[in-house]
C-alpha positions in Angstrom: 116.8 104.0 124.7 115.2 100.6 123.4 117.6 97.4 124.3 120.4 97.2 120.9 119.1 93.9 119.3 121.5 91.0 118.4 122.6 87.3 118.5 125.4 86.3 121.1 127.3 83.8 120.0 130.7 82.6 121.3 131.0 85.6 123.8 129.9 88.2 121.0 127.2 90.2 120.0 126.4 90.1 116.5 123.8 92.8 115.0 121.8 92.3 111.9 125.1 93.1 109.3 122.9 91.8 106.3 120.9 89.0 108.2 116.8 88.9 107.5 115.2 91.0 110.4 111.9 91.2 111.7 110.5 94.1 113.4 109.1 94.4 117.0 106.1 96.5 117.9 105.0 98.1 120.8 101.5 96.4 121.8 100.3 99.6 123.5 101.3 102.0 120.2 102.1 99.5 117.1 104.7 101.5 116.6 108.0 99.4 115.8 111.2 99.6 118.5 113.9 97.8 116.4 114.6 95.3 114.5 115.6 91.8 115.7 118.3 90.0 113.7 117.9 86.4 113.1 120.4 83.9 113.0 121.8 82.0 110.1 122.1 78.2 109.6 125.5 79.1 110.0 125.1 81.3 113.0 123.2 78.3 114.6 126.5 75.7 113.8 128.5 78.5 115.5 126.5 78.8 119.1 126.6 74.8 118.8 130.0 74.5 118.9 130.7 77.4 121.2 128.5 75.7 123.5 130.4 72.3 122.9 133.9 73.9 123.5 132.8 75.5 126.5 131.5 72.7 128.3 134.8 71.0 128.1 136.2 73.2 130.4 133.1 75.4 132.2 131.6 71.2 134.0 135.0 71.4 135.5 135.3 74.8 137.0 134.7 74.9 140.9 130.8 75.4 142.2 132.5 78.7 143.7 133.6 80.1 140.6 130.0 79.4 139.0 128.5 81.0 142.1 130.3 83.9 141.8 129.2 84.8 138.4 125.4 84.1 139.0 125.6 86.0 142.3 127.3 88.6 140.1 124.3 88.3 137.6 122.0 88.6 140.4 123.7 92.5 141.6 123.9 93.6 137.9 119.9 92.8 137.2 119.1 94.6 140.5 121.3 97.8 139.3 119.6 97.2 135.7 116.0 96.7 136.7 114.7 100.3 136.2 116.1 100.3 132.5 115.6 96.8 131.6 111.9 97.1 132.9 111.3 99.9 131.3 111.9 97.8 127.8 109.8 95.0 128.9 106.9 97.7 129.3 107.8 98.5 125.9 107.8 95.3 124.0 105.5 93.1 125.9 102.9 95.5 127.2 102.7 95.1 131.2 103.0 97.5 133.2 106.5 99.4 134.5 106.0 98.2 138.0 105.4 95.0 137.2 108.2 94.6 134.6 110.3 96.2 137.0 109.3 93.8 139.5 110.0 90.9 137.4 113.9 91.7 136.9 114.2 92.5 140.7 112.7 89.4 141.4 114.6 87.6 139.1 117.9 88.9 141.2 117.2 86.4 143.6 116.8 83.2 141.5 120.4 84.0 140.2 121.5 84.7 144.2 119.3 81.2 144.9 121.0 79.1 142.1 124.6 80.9 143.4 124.2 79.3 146.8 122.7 75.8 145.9 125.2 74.9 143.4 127.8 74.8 145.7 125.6 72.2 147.0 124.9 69.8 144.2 126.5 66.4 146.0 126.6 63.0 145.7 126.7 60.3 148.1 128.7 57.3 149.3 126.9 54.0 149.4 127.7 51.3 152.0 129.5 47.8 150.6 128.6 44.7 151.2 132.2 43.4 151.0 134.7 45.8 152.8 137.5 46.2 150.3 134.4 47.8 148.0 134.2 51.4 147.6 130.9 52.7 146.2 129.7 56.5 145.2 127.5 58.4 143.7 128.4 61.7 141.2 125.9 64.3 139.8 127.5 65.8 136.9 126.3 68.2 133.8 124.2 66.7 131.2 126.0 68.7 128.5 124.9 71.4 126.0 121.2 72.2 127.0 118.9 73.9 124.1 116.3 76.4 125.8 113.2 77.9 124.4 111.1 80.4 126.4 108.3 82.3 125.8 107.0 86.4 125.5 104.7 86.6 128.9 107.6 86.5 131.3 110.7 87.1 129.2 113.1 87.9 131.7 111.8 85.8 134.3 111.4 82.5 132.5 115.1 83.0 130.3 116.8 83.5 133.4 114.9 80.8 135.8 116.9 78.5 132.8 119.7 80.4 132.8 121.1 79.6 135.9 119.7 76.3 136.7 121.9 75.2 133.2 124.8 76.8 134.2 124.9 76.4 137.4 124.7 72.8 137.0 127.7 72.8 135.2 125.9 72.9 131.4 126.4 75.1 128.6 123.2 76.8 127.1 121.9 78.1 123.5 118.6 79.7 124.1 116.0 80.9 121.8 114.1 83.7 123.2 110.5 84.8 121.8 111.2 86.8 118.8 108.1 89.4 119.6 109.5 90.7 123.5 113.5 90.1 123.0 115.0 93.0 125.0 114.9 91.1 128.3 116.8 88.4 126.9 119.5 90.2 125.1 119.9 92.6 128.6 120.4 88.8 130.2 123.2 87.8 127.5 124.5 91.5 128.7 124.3 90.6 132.3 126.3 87.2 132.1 128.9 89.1 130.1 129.5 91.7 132.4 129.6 89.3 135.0 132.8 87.5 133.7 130.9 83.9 132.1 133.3 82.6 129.9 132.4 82.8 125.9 130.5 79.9 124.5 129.0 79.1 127.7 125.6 81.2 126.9 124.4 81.4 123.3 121.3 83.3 121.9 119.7 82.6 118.8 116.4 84.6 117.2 114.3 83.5 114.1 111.8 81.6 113.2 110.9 79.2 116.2 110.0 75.7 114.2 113.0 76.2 112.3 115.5 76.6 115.3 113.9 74.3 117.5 113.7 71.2 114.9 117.6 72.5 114.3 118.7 72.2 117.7 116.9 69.5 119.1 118.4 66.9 116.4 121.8 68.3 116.6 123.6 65.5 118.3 125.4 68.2 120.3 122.7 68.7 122.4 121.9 66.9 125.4 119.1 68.7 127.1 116.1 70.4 126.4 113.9 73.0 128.3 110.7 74.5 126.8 107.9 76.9 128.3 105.3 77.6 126.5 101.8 76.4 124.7 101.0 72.9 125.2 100.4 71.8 121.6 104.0 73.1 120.7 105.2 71.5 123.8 103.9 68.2 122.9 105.2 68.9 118.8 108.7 69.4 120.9 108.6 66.5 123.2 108.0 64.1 120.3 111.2 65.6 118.4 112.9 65.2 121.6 112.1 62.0 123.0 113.1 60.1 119.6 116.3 61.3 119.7 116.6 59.9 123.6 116.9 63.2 124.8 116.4 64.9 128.6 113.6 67.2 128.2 111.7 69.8 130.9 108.5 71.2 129.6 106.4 73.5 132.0 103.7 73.9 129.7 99.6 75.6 130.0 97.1 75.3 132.5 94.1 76.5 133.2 94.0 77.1 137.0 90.6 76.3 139.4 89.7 79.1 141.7 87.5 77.4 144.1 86.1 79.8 146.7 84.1 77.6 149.3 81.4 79.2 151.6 83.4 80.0 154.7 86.0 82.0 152.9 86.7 85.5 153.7 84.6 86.7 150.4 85.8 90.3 150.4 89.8 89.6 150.7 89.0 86.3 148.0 87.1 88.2 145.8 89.8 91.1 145.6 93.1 89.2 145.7 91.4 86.6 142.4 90.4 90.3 140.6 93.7 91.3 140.8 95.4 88.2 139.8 93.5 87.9 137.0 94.3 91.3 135.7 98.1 90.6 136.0 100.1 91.2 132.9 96.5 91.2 131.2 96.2 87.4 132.5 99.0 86.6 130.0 100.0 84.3 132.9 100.2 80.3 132.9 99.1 80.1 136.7 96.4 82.8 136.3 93.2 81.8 137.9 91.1 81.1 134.9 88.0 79.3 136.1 86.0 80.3 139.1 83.9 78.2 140.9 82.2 79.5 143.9 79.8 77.9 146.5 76.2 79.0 146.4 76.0 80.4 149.7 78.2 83.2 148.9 77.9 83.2 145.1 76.0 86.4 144.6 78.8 88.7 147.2 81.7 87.2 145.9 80.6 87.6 142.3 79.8 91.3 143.0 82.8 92.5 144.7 84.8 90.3 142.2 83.1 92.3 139.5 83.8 95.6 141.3 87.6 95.2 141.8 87.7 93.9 138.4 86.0 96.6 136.4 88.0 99.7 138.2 91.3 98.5 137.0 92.7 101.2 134.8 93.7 100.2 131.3 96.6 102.1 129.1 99.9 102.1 128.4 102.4 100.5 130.6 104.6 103.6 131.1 101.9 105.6 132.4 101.7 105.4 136.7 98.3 105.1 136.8 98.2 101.7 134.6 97.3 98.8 136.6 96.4 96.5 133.0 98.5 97.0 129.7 97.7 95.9 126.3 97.6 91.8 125.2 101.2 91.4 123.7 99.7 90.9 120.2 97.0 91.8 118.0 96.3 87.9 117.6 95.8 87.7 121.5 92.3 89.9 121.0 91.1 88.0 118.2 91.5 84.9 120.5 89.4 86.9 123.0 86.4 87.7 120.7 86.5 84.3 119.8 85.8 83.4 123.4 83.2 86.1 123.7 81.4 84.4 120.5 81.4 81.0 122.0 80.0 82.3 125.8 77.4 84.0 123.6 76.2 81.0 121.9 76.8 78.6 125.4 74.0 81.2 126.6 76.7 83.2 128.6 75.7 86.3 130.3 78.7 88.8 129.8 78.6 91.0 133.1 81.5 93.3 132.6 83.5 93.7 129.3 83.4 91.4 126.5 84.4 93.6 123.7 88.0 95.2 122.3 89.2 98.5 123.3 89.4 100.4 120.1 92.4 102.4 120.3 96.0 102.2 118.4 97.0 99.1 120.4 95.9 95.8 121.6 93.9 96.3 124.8 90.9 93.9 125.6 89.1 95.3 128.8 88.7 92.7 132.3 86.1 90.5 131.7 83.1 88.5 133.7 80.9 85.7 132.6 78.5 84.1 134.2 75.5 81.1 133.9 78.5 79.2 131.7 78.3 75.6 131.2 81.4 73.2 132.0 81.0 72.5 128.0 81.8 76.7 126.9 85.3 76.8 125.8 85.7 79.1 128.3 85.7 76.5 130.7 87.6 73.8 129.4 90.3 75.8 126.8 92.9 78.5 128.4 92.2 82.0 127.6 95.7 83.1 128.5 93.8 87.0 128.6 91.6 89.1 131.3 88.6 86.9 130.8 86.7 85.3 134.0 84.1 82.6 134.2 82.0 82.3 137.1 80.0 79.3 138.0 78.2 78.0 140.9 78.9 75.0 142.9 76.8 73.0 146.0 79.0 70.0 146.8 82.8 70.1 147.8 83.4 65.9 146.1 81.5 67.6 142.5 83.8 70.6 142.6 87.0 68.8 142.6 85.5 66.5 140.1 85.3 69.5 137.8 88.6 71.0 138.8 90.0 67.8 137.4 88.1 67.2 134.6 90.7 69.0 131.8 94.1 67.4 131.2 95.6 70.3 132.5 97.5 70.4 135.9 99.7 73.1 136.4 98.0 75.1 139.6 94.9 76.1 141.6 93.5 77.8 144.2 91.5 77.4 147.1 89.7 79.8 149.7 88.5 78.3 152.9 89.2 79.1 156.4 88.4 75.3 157.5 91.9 73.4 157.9 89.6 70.6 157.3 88.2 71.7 153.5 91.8 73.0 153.1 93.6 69.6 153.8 90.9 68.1 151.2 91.2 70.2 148.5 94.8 70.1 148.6 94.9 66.4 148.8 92.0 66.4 146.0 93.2 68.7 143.6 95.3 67.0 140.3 98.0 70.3 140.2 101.3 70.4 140.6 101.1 73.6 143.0 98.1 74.7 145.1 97.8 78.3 146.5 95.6 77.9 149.4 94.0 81.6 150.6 97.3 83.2 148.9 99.3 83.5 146.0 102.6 81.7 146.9 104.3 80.4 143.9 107.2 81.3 141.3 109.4 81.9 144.7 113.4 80.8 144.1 113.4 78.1 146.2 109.9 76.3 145.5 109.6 74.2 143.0 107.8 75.2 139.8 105.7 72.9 137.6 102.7 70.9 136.5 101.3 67.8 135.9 98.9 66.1 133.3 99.2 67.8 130.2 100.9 71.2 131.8 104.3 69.7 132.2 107.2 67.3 133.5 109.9 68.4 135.7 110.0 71.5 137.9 112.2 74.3 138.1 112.9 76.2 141.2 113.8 74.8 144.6 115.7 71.7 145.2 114.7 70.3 142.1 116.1 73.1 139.9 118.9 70.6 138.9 117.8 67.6 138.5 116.9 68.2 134.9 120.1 69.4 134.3 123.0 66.6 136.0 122.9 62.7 135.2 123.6 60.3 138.2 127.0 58.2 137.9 127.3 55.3 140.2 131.3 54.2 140.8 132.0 50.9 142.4 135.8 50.2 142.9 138.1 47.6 144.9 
């Protein structure tokens, strides 16, 4: 059965009972799963103040008691995953194994947050005059307002989740309206696991209209937004005039830069089937790929290969290794992309055109003889499209990595420690895979720089968004 839409607010969930609803369609099928209540002005008051009251007591309860619930959290998701995955697959379009995988993955940034909260100290500072006392405290910001986005609906609600409440904050959250199930199975989660009411809030409807509404309520103290960069940037503004905290791991569009003493054949392969992930509906998908001369024409072959045997279908099937794009909108974007690589004198290798069937599936796609000027190179396509382009010097390629405002990740394939320590010292990202994909792990730190973000979330710095320093001097 299809997650029970609602609101929870204050503890309780709250179906549509004569709210204004908006339905949510399976990408693979069109056919429509349920109906997703959204929330009232006066709803939105309600999960305010909830959140307000809660925070009164839930900054003072002991790090052990917080642990307890989010390592709670983290054993329910694990003995959910199967179900809960299954309605991701529904909603969003990704494959089961995947969505599956997200939740169980997911199960260790609650276990993560558990343990390091009980570690969130301060320090003692030395006097200068010996009947001083001096001291440092890291407490909760307050009532945090969270928005996050369809791609990774479980994963990027609960990496929020628990940094907020762990910290000690209270949390209203506005899930994306067109994949909620993962959200309202979190809202379940932390209920089951014993988080007092009021701590947690979720709120659905139309995004502009929540986010202005909860950003200038003078409740909230914090804000935390994934998603697009031009809404980030709309959100930041509303934000930062009202002298607000704000985390914002916005876009990218990742370099793949494959040098000429790479292992071609394990490159080639491991970029293919990143780039097919949740149909690269991913904000640290490798999206542009430059590749040295020498080795061009191999990796470009066996790239194209691995690429164009992925099979394409429903999530729910076994055999599925690419779902649909989680909206029809997503494959107009990508014909838009195809019309522009056209007219930049593009040759389209593999692909290129829509998958006429009953839901949104746009095939894996290769491009090649590109310039850096196609929008292809220099716009994210957030979809299973691929550039390919050339490169002869290792000080041009980085210059061309850098060249776009964005700077969320990258890659790099060498087997020189040499080319390695320079790209990684050249590159203008906030993380940088080097011959692997290592990111999105509980303890490393998540985020860009540029244009793709400020702050991170995951490893040590998973907090520091979410507490305020207070220094204490006494005699």
């Amino acid at each position: 059965m299809y997650e029970k839409l609602a609101l929870y607010i204050d503890g309780a969930f709250i179906e549509a009972e004569g709210r204004k609803t908006e339905p949510v369609v399976n990408p693979a099928t069109g056919e429509v799963l349920g109906q997703l209540p959204h929330a009232t002005r006066e709803d939105l008051d309600r999960a305010l103040a909830a959140a307000q009251r809660a925070f009164q007591s839930w900054k003072k309860t002991s790090p052990l008691e917080r642990s307890a619930i989010l390592r709670k959290v983290g054993q329910l998701a694990r003995e959910r995953a199967e179900s809960i995955g299954r309605n991701i697959t529904l909603d969003q379009g990704k494959p089961l194994a995947e969505a599956v995988g997200e939740v169980n993955v997911c199960a260790e940034h609650a276990e993560w947050h558990a343990e390091e909260c009980r570690r969130i100290y301060g320090r003692v500072i030395p006097p200068r005059r010996p009947e001083v006392r001096q001291f440092v405290l890291r407490e909760p910001v307050g009532v945090c307002a969270a928005f996050t986005p369809w791609n990774f609906p479980f994963n990027q609600a609960i990496r929020k989740m628990v940094a907020a409440l762990g910290a000690g904050c209270t949390l209203v959250l506005k899930g994306p309206e067109t994949a909620p199930s993962a959200v309202v199975a979190l809202a379940r989660l932390f209920h089951d696991a014993g988080l007092p009411a009021g701590c947690l809030n979720l709120l659905w409807g139309v995004p502009s209209e929540i986010s202005e509404y909860l950003i200038k309520s003078p409740i909230v103290r914090k804000v935390s937004f994934t998603g697009s960069i031009a809404v980030g940037k709309q959100l930041a503004a509303m934000t930062g005039a009202q002298m607000k905290r704000g985390t914002w791991e916005l876009g990218g569009h990742s370099p793949a830069i494959v040098f000429d003493d790479a292992d071609v054949d394990q490159a080639a392969t491991m970029l293919a089937k990143l780039k097919i992930r949740n149909a690269g509906q991913v904000c640290v998908s490798p999206s542009r790929f430059y590749v040295q001369s020498k080795i061009y024409d191999r990796f470009a072959a066996r790239f194209t290969e691995v690429i164009g045997s992925t099979k394409i279908g429903s999530g729910l099937e076994k055999t599925t290794q690419m779902g649909p794009l989680a909206h029809a909108r997503r494959v107009d974007v990508m014909e838009a992309f195809m019309e522009d690589a056209r007219a930049q004198g593009g040759e389209i290798v593999l692909g290129g055109s829509r998958i006429k069937t009953g839901g949104f599936f746009f095939p894996p796609t290769v491009i090649t003889g590109l310039p850096d000027t196609a929008r292809l190179m220099t716009d994210e396509p957030f979809g299973p499209v691929a550039p390919l382009a050339r490169f002869d010097d290792p000080e041009d390629v980085m210059r061309r990595a850098n060249s776009l405002p964005y700077g969320l990740s990258s890659y790099v394939f060498t087997e020189s420690l040499k080319t390695a320590n320079f790209a990684a010292n050249a590159l203008e990202a906030g993380m940088v895979n080097i011959n692997h994909f290592g990111m999105a792990l509980a303890e490393t730190p998540f985020g860009g720089i540029k244009e793709s973000g400020i702050g991170s979330e995951g490893g040590t710095e998973t907090f520091d968004g979410y507490l305020v320093t207070k220094f204490v001097t006494q005699v």
